[in-house]
C-alpha positions as a printed Julia matrix, in Angstrom:
147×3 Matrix{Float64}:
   0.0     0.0     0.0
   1.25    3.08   -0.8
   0.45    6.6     0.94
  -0.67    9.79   -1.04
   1.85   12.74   -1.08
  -1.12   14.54    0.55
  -1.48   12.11    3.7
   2.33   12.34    4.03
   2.63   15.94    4.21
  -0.46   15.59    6.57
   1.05   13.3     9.11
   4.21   15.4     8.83
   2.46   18.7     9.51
   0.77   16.91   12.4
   4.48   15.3    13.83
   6.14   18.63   13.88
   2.77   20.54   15.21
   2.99   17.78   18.43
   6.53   19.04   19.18
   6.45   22.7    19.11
   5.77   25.07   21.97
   2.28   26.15   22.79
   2.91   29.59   23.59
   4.98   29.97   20.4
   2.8    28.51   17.56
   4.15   27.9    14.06
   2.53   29.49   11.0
   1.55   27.37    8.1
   4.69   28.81    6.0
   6.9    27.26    9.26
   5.66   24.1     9.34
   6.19   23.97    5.37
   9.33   24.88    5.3
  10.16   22.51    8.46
   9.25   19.64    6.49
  10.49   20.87    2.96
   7.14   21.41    0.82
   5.68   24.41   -0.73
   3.38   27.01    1.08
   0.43   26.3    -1.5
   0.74   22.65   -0.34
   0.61   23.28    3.41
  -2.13   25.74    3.36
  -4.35   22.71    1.63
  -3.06   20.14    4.07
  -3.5    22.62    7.35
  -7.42   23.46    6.32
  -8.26   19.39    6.02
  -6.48   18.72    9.09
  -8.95   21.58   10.72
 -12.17   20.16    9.19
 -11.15   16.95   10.84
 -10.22   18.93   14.26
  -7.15   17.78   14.43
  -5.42   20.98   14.73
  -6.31   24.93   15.73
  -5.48   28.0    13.49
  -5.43   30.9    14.59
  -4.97   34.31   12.77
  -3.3    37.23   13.77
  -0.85   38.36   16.4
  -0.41   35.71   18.43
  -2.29   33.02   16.28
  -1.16   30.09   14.36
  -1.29   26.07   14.33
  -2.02   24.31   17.18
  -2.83   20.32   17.86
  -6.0    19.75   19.48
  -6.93   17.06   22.27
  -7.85   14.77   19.17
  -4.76   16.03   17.33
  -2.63   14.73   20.18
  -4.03   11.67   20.86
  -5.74   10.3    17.7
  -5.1     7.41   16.21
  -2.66    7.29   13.22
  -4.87    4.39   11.2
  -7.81    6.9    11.86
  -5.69    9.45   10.8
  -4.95    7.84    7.24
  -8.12    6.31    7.01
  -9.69    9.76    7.3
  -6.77   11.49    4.79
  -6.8     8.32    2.1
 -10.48    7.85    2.08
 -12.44    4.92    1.28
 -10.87    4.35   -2.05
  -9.51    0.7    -3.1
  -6.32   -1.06   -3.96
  -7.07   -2.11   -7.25
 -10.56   -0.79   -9.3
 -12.21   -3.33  -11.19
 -15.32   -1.4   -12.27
 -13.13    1.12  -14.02
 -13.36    3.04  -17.5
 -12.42   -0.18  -19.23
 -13.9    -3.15  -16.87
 -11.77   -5.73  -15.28
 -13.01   -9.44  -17.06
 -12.36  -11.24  -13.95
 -14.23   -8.98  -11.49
 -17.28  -11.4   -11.54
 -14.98  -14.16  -10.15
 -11.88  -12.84   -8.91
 -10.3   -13.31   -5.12
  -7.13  -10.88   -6.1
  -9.78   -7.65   -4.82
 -11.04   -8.95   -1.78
  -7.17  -10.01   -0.83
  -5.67   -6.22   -1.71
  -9.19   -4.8     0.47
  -7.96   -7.64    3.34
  -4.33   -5.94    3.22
  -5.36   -2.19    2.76
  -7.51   -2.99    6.29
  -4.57   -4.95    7.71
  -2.34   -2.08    7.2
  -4.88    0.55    8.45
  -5.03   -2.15   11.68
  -1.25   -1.85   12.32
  -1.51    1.62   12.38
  -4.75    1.66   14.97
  -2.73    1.57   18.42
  -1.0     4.26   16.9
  -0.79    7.86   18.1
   0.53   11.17   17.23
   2.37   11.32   20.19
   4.01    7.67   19.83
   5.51    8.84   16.54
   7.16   11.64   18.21
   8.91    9.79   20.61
  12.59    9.89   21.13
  14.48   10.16   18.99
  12.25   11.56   16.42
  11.15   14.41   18.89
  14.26   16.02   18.78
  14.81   15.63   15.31
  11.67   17.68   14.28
  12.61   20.67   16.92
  15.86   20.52   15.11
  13.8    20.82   11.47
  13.04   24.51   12.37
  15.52   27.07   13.13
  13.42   30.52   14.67
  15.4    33.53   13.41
  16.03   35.65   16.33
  13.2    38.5    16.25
């Protein structure tokens, strides 16, 4: 199974959100240039990630991205699930039909392994994944110029 570029910048975003300082937020054009993507790509990322309450923005002086309660503690198979969607491995009902989908196993195997992985991710947490020694390794990814 393979992730979208989307759900990786998400969980990204998310990682490097659960290790900053709450009383010294990160804007959206931090957090993409923490984690090496472009502005346009952040700001999508940051307003899915608030529709799902995962994380806080606030404008202004003194605003900017924040994990919520869920943020912090939700799981990351929930997470993807939510980011990935429903879709499946393989589609068999396509433009141009699949011959065998009357009588082939191959689709529900690939749907058994797509909920297998989303399973291994369940226990899962934002917090678990920024655990030493990745913590300090995403405080590292931003250096604050000195105001």
């Amino acid at each position: 199974m393979r992730l979208t570029r989307f759900t990786d910048l998400a969980l990204r975003a998310v990682m490097r959100l659960a290790v900053s300082e709450a009383d010294d937020p990160l804007t959206t054009r931090e957090v993409s240039e923490a984690v090496g993507v472009p502005h346009a790509h952040m700001a999508k990322v940051v307003t899915r990630l608030q529709h799902l309450g995962v994380l806080d923005a606030r404008r202004g002086r003194g605003g900017g991205l924040g994990l919520t309660e869920l943020g912090r503690g939700a799981s990351i198979g929930w997470l993807v699930r939510e980011l990935e969607g429903d879709g499946e491995v393989v589609v068999c009902d396509g433009e141009t039909p699949c011959p065998l989908r009357g009588a082939c196993r191959l689709r529900g195997a690939l749907r058994a392994a797509q909920e297998a992985f989303y399973a291994s991710l369940d226990p899962l947490t934002v917090s678990d994944l920024v655990a030493s020694p990745t913590g300090p390794v995403l405080v590292g990814l931003l250096g604050r110029r000195p105001e």
